[in-house]
Backbone as a ProteinNet text record, in pm:
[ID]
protein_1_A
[PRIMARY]
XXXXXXXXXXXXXXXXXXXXXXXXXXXXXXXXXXXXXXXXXXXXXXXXXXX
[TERTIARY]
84.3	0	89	48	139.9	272.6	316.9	413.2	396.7	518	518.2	523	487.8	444.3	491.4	540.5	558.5	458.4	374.1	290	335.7	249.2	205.2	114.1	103.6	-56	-56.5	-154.3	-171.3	-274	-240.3	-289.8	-461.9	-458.6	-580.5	-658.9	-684.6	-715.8	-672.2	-749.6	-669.7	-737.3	-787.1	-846.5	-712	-641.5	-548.3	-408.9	-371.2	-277.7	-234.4	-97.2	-23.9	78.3	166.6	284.1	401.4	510.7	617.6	660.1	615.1	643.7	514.1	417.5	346.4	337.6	382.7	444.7	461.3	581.9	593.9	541.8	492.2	410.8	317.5	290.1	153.9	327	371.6	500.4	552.1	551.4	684.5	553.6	414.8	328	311.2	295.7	282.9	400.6	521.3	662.8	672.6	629.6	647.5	594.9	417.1	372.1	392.3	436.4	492.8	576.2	695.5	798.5	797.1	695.1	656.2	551.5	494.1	396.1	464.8	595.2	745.8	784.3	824.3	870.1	804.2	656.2	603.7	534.8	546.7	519.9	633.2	698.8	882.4	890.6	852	875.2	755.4	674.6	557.8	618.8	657.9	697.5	808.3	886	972.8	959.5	853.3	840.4	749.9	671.7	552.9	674.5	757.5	781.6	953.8	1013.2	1166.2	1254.6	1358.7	1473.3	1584.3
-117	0	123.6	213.5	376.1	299.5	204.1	167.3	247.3	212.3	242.6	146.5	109.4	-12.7	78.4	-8	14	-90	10	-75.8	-65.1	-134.1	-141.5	-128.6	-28.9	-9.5	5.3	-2	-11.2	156.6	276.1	429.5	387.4	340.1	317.4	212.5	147.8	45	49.9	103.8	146	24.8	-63.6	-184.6	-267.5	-242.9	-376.5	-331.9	-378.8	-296.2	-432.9	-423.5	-539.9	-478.5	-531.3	-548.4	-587.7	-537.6	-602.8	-743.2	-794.3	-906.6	-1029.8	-962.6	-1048.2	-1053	-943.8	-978.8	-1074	-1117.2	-1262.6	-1384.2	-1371.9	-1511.1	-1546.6	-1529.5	-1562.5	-1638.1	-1555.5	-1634.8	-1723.1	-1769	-1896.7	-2008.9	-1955.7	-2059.2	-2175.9	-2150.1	-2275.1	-2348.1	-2281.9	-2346.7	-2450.3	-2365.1	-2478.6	-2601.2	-2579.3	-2652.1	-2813.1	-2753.9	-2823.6	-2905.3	-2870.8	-2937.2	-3033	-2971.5	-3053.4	-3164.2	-3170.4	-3276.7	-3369.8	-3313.4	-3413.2	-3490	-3444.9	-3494	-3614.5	-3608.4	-3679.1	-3831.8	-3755.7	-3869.4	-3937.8	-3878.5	-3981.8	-4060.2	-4037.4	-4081.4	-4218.9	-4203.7	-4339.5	-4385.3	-4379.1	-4474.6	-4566.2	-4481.7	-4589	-4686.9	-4601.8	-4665.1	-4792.6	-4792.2	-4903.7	-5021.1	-4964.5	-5036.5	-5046.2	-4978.9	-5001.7	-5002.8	-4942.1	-4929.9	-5017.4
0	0	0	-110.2	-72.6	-161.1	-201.9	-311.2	-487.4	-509.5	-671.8	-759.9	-854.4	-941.7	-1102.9	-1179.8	-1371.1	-1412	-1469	-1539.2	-1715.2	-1765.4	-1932.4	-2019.4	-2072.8	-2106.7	-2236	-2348.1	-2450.4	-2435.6	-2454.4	-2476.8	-2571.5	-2631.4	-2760.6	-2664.9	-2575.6	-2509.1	-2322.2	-2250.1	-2126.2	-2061.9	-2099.9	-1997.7	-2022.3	-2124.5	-2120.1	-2056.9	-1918.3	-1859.5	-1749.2	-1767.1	-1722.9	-1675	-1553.4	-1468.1	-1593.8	-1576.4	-1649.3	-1635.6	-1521.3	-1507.2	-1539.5	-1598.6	-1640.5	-1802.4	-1842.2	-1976.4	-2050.7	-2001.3	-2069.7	-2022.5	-1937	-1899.2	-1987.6	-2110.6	-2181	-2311.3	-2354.6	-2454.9	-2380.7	-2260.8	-2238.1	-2182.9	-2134	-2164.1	-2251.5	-2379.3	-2468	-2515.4	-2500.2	-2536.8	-2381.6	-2309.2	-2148.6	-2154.1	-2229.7	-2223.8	-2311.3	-2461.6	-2561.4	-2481.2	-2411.4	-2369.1	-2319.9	-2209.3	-2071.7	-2124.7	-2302.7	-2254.4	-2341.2	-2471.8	-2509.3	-2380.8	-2291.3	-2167.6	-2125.6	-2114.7	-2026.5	-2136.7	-2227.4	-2362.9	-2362.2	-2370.9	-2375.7	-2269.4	-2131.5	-2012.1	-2026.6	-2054.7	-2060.8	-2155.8	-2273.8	-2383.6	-2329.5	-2239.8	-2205.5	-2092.8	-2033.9	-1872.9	-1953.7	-2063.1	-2117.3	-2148.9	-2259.8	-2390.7	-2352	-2279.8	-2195	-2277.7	-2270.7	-2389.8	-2286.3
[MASK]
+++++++++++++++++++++++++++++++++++++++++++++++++++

């Protein structure tokens, strides 16, 4: 409370207004997700079928 904050705002659109640090959380979302579900596909194939 009584702090200072940097925000992000789009001037043409003042509802859309974000923290710098939430920024990128929407870009490393679906690359995370991609990874993480390579990962877990790889991990059953072997845990099924065993190398």
């Amino acid at each position: 409370m009584g702090g200072i904050i940097d925000v992000v705002y789009d001037p043409k659109d003042l509802s859309n207004v974000e923290t710098p640090g939430q920024m990128t959380s929407g870009r490393v979302a679906l690359p995370a997700a991609v990874v993480s579900g390579l990962v877990l596909a790889f991990s059953l194939l072997m845990l099924f079928f065993g190398a």
